[in-house]
N, C-alpha and C positions, 0 to 999 in steps of 0.2 A: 717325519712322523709327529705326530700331533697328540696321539693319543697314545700311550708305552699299555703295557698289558704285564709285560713283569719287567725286573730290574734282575740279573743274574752278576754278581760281583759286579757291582758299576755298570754293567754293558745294558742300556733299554732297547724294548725293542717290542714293535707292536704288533709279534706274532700271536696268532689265534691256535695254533696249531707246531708240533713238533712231530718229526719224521726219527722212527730209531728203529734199530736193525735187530733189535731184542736182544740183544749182546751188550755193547759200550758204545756204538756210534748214535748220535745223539744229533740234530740238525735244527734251527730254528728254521720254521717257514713263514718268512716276508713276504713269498708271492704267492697266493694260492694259485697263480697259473703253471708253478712248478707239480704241483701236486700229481699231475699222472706221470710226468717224468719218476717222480718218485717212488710212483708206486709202482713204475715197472723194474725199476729194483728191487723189488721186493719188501722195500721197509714199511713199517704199520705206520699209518698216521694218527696222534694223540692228540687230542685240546692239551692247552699249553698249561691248564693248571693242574696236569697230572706231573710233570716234569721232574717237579720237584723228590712226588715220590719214586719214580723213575733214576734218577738220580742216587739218591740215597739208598732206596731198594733193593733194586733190579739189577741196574746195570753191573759191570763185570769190573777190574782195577782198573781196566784199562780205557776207561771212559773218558769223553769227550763231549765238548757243547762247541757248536760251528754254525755258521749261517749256510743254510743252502744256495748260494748265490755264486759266479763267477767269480770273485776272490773268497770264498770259505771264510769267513772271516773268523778267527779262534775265539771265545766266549770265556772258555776254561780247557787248557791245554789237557792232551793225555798227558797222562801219570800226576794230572794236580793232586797234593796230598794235603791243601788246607781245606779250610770248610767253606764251603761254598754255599754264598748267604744269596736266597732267593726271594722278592718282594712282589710280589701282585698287589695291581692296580684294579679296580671297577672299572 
């Protein structure tokens, strides 16, 4: 990745976009060719700079931030209970 889009706790990652279930599951999207897999799970697709208030908001305790890719890779575990610092990039 060349170009990052946010930093969440240390983790970059130059998604344009996040996938959440309107609950707590919470999913960075790397590939936009995942995107109709995702959407037939029924989860909403967001631009990545709403996340944050998604996060803080919305989501439910039992919240999570994951890569949607063949290893999920964790971001911020369920039950994180510190504060979760989010940086956007241009």
């Amino acid at each position: 990745m060349d170009k990052y889009t946010v930093k969440i706790n240390g983790w970059r990652t130059a998604s344009l976009a996040f996938a959440y279930d309107g609950c707590h599951k919470i999913y960075l999207i790397e590939n936009m060719e995942d995107v109709p897999e995702i959407l037939e799970y029924g989860y909403k697709i967001l631009p990545i700079q709403e996340i944050k208030y998604i996060w803080e908001e919305d989501a439910c305790a039992l919240k999570f931030i994951s890569t949607w890719s063949e290893t999920l890779d964790q971001v911020i575990p369920q039950g994180y209970e510190g504060t979760a610092k989010f940086k956007f990039y241009k």
